[in-house]
C-alpha positions as CSV (number, residue, x, y, z in Angstrom):
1,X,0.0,0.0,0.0
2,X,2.9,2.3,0.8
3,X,4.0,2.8,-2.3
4,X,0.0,4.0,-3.6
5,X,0.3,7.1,-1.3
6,X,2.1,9.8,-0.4
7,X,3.3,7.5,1.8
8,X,4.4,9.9,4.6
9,X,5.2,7.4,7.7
10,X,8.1,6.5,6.0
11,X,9.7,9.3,6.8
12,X,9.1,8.7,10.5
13,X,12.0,6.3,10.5
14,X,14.2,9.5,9.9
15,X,15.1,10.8,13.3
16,X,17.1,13.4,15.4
17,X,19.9,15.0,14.3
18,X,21.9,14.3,17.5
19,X,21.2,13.9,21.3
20,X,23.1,17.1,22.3
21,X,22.9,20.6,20.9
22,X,26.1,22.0,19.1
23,X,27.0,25.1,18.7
24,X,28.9,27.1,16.0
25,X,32.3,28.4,16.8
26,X,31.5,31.1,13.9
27,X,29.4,31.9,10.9
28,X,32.0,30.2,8.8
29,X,31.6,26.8,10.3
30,X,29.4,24.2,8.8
31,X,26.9,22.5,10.6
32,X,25.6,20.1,8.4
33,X,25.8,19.3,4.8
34,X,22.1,18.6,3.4
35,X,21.7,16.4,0.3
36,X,19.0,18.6,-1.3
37,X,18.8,22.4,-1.8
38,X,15.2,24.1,-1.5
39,X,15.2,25.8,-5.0
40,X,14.2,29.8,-5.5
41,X,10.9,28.8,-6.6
42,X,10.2,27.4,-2.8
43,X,12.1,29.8,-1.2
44,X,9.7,32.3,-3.0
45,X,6.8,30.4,-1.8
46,X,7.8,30.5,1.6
47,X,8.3,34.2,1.7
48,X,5.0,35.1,-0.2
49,X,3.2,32.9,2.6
50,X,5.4,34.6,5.8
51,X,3.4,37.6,4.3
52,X,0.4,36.6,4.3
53,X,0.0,32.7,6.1
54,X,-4.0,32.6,5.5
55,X,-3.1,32.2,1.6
56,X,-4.6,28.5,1.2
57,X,-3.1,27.3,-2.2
58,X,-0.1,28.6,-1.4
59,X,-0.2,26.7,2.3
60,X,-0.9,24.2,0.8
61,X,1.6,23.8,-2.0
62,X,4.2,24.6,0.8
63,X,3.2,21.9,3.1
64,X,2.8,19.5,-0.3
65,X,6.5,20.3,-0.7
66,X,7.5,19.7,2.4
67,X,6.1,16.3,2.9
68,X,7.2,15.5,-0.4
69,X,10.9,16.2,0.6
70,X,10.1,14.7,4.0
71,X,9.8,11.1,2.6
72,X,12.5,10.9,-0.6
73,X,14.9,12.4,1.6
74,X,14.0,10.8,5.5
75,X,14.2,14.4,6.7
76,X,11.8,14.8,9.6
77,X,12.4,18.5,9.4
78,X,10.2,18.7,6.6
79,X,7.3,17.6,8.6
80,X,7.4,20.8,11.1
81,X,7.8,22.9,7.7
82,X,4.4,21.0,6.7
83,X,2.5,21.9,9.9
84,X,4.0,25.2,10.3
85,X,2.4,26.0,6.5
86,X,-0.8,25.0,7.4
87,X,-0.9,26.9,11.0
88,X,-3.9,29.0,10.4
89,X,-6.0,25.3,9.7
90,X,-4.2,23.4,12.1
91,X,-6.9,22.9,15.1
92,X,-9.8,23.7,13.1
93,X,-12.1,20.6,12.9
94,X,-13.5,22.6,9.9
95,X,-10.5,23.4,7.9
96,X,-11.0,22.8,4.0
97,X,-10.6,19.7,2.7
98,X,-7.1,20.4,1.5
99,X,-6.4,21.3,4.7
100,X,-7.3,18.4,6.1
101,X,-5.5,15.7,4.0
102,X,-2.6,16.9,4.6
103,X,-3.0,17.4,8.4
104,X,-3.5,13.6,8.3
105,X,-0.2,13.1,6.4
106,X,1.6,15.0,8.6
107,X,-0.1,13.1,11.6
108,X,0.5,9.6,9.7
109,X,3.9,10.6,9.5
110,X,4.4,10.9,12.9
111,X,2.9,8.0,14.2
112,X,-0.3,9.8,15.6
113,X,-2.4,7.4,13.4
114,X,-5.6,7.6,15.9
115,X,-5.5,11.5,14.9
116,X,-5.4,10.8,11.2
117,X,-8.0,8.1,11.4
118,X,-10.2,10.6,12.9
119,X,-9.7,13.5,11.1
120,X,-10.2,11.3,7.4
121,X,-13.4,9.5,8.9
122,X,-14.8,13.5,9.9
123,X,-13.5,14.4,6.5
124,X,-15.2,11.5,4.7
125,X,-18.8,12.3,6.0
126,X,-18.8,15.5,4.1
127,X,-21.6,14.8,2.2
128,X,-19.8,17.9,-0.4
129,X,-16.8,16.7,-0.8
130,X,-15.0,16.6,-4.4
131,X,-14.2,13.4,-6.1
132,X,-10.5,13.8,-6.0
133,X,-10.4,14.4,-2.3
134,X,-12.5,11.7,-1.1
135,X,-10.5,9.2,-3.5
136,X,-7.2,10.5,-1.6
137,X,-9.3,10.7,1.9
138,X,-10.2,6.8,1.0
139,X,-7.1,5.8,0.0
140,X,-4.8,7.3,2.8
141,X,-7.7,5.9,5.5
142,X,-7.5,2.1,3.7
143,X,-3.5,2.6,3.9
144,X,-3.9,3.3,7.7
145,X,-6.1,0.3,8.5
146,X,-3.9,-2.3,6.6
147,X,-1.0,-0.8,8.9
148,X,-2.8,-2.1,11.4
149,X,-3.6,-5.1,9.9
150,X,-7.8,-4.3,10.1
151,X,-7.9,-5.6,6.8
152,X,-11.7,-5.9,6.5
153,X,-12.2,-2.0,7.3
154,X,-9.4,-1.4,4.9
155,X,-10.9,-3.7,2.2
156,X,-14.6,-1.7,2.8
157,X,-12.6,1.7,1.8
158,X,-10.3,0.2,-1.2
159,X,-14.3,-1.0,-2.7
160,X,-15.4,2.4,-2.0
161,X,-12.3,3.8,-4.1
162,X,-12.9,1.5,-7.4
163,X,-15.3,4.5,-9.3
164,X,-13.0,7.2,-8.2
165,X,-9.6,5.6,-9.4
166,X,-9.5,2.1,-10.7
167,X,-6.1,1.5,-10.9
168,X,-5.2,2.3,-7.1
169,X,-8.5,0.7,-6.0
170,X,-7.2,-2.7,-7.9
171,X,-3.8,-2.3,-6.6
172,X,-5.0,-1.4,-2.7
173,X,-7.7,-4.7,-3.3
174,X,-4.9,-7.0,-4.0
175,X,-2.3,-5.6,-1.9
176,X,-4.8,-6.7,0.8
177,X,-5.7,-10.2,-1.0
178,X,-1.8,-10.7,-0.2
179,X,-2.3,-10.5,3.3
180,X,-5.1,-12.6,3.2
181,X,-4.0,-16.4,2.3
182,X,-3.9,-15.3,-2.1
183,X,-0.7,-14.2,-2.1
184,X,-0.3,-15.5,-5.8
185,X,-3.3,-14.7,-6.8
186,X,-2.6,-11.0,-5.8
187,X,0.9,-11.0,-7.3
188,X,-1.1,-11.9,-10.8
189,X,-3.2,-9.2,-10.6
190,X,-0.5,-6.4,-9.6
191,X,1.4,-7.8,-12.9
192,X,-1.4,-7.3,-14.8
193,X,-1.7,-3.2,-14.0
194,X,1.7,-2.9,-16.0
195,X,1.6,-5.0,-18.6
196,X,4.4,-4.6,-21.0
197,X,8.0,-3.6,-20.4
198,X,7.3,-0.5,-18.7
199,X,6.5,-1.1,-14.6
200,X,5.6,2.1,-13.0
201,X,8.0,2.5,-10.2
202,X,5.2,2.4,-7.2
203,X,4.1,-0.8,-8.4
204,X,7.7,-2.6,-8.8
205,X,7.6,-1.7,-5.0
206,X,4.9,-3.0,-4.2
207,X,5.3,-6.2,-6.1
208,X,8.7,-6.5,-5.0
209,X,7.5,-6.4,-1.5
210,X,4.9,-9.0,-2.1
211,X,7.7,-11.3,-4.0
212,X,9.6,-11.0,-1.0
213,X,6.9,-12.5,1.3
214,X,6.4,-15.6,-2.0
215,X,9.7,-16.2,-1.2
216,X,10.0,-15.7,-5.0
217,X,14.2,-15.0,-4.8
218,X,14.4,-14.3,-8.7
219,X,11.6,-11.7,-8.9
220,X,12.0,-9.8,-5.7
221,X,15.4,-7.8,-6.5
222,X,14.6,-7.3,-9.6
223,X,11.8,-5.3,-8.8
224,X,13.4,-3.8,-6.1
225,X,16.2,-2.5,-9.2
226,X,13.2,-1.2,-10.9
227,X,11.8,0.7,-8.2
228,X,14.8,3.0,-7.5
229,X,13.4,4.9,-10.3
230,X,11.0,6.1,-8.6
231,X,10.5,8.8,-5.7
232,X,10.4,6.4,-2.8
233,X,14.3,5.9,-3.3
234,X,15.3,5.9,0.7
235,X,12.3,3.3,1.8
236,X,13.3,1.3,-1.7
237,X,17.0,1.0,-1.0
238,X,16.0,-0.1,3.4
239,X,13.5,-1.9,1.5
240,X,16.5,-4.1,-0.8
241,X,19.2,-3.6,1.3
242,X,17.1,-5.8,4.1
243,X,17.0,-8.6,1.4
244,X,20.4,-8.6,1.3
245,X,21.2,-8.3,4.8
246,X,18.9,-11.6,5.4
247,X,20.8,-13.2,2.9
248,X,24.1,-12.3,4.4
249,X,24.7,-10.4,1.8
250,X,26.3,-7.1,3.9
251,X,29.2,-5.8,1.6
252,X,26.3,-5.8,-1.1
253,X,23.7,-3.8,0.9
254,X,26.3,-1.3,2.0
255,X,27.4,-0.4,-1.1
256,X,23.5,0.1,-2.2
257,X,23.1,1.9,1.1
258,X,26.8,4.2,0.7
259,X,25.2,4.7,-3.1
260,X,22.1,7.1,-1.9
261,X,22.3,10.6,-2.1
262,X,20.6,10.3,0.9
263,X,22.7,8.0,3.2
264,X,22.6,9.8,6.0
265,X,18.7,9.3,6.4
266,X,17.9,6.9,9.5
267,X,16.4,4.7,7.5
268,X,19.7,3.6,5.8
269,X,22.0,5.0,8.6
270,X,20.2,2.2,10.6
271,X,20.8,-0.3,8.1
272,X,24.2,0.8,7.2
273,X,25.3,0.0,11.2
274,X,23.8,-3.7,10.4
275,X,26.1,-4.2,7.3
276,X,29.0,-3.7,8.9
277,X,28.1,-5.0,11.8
278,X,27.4,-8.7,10.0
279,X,31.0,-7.6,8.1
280,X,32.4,-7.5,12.0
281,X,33.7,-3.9,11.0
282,X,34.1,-1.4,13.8
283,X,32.6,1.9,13.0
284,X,31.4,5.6,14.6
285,X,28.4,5.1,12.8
286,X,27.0,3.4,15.9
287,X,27.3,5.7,18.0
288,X,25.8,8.3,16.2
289,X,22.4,6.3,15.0
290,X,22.5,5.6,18.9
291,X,22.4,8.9,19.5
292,X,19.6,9.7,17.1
293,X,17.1,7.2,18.5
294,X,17.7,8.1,21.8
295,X,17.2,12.0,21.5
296,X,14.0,10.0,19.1
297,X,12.6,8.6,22.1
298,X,13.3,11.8,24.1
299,X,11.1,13.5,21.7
300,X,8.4,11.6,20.7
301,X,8.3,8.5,23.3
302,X,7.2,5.0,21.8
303,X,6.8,6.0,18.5
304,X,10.0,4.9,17.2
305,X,9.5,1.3,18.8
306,X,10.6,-0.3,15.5
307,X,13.5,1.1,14.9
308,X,15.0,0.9,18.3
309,X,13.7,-3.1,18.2
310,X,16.0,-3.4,15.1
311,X,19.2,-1.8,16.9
312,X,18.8,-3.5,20.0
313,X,18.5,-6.7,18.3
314,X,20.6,-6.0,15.0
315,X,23.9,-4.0,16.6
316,X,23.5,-4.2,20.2
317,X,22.7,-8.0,20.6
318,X,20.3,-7.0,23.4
319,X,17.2,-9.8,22.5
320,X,15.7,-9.0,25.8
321,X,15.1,-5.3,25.1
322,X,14.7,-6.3,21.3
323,X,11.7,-8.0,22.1
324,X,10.4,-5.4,24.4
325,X,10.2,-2.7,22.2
326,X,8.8,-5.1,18.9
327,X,6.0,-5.8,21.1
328,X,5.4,-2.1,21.8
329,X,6.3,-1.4,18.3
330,X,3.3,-4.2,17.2
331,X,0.9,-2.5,19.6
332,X,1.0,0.1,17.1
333,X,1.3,-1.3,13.8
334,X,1.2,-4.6,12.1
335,X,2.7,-4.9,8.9
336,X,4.3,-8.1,7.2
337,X,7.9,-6.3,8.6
338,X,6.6,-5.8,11.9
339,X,5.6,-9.5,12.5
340,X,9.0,-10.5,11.3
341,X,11.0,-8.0,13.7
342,X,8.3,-9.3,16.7
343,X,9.5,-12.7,15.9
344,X,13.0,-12.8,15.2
345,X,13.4,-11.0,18.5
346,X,11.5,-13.5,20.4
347,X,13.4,-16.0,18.9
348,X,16.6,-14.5,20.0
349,X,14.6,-14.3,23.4
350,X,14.8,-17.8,23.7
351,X,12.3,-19.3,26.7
352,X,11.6,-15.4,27.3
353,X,9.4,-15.2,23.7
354,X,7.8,-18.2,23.6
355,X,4.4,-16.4,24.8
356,X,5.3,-13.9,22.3
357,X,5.5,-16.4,19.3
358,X,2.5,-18.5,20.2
359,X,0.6,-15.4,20.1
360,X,2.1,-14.3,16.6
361,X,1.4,-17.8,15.6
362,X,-1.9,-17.4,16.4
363,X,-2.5,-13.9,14.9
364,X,-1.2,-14.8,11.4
365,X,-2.7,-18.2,11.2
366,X,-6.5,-16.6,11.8
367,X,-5.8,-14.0,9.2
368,X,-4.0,-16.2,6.8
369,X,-1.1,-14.6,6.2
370,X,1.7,-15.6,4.0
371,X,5.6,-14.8,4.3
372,X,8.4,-17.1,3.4
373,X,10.1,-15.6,6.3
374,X,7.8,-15.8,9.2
375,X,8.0,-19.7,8.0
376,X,11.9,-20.2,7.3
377,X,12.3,-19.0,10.9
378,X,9.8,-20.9,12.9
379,X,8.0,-23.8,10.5
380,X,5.3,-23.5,13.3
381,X,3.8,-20.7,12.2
382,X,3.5,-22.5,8.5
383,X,0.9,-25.4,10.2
């Protein structure tokens, strides 16, 4: 579903800059070296709406921007630039449409999922709102149910979706046929919405994803290779470098990772530690991605569960606290990834996560979910 949307949360993995402040010595001295410029155009846009902040279209195009640059680069940044754009609309339960959407974005994006559940539900009961708008409104509320794995509300929204836009409706329908026991089934039918050469980057993702969980070795990076093309090039590259890693495969996924104009990002930060981790390779890069999820948690508490799940149990070797956090990360979201954090950390639990893995067992069996592997790690889960 992610890659259907402006899929905002993904930027949520990018964190803190760094757990103390720093200042200057002079005017001279760089802080940091950013891997995108904001153009004059922006820059224009931005001083038009300082003058006058109750400009709409222009708020709007601002925060649009911003989110934008929030998830292709990771920069959380972005997402106070977003709010800060649409200020005047902020706490007004009857901000235009417009408004609205993008309030949930920025909400999705920082885990406040509750928040943007409510305000798309309030903003899907207009009984005058525009085609386009309720399409999106649809589609970013479906994205947020599958993320909690409440597949049947999310399935209800995706129906509602199929005379607004067919092609995302068919691709949010299978996407959630996947996670329901017709995994192959819904690979077939997200083949079929590019057929020919030509594979629009969104949907390479999304199929690569879904290859992943078949298991289908062949398939999965070479849609992964097609999907850099696209916009969602830091979640792509976390996306295929996590192949590799499970495939021990570390000098591979840190040369993708090192590749990025956008390397610093969490996202890949995180992942880069991992690589040379598995490639037994000291490196300061530890310290500082330590750093960033703690000032993360001082910040925002909880709501960077999954990402600290993956250090502790990825770089630190801590399973205990590896499994305490992917259960509080899976208290707030339930994705193929999260089930497969919850239970490789239980597993490294030992005795400590065998609640933890009945449970999982449990949950996936009742849903039908498929994933290669959840099964290659504990065959239970496959009966």
């Amino acid at each position: 579903m992610k890659p259907l949307l402006v899929a905002v949360w993904l930027a949520s993995a990018a964190l803190a800059a760094s757990a103390e402040p720093f200042v200057p010595k002079g005017d001279a001295e760089i802080v940091e070296r950013l891997p995108y410029r904001i153009d004059a155009a922006e820059r224009a846009r931005r001083a038009a709406l300082a003058r006058d902040p109750a400009q709409l279209p222009l708020a709007a195009a601002t925060a649009r921007a911003a989110l934008q640059r929030a998830r292709v680069h990771g920069d959380p940044r972005e997402l106070g630039v977003a709010q800060a754009a649409l200020a005047p609309w902020w706490p007004r339960a009857d901000a235009p449409a417009e408004a609205v959407l993008l309030r949930a974005r920025v909400l999705q994006a920082r885990h406040e999922f509750d928040a943007a559940l409510a305000d798309l539900r309030a903003l899907l009961a207009r009984p005058d709102l525009a085609g386009e708008a309720r399409a999106q409104a649809l589609l970013d509320a479906a994205a947020l149910h599958q993320l909690r794995a409440e597949l049947p509300q999310a399935r209800a929204l995706c129906e509602q979706l199929r005379p607004l836009a067919a092609v995302p409706a068919a691709a949010c329908l299978a996407e959630l046929s996947s996670l329901s026991g017709q995994g192959g089934a819904a690979a077939h039918a997200l083949a079929n919405l590019s057929p020919g050469r030509t594979v629009q980057p969104w949907l390479a993702l999304m199929r690569a994803e879904l290859a992943e969980r078949l298991g289908d070795e062949a398939a999965a990076p070479m849609l992964y290779r097609l999907a850099l093309a696209g916009e969602d090039e830091v979640y792509t590259r976390a996306a295929w470098a996590d192949w590799l890693l499970a495939r021990g495969r570390a000098q591979e996924a840190l040369t993708l990772l090192e590749r990025s104009p956008d390397a610093e990002a969490d996202a890949l930060l995180l992942r880069r530690v991992i690589a040379l981790r598995q490639l037994g390779r000291e490196t300061p890069l530890t310290e500082r991605m330590r750093e960033r999820l703690a000032a993360a948690d001082r910040r925002e508490p909880g709501r960077h569960a999954r990402e600290q799940a993956r250090f502790a149990l990825d770089v630190e070797a801590r399973p205990a606290e590896a499994l305490r956090l992917a259960r509080l990360n899976w208290t707030l979201q339930r994705e193929p990834g999260d089930a497969l954090l919850l239970l490789r950390a239980a597993l490294a639990a030992g005795r400590d996560g065998d609640a933890t893995r009945e449970q999982l067992g449990r949950f996936l069996r009742e849903r039908g979910w498929q994933d290669a592997r959840l099964a290659a790690l504990d065959r239970s889960l496959a009966s």
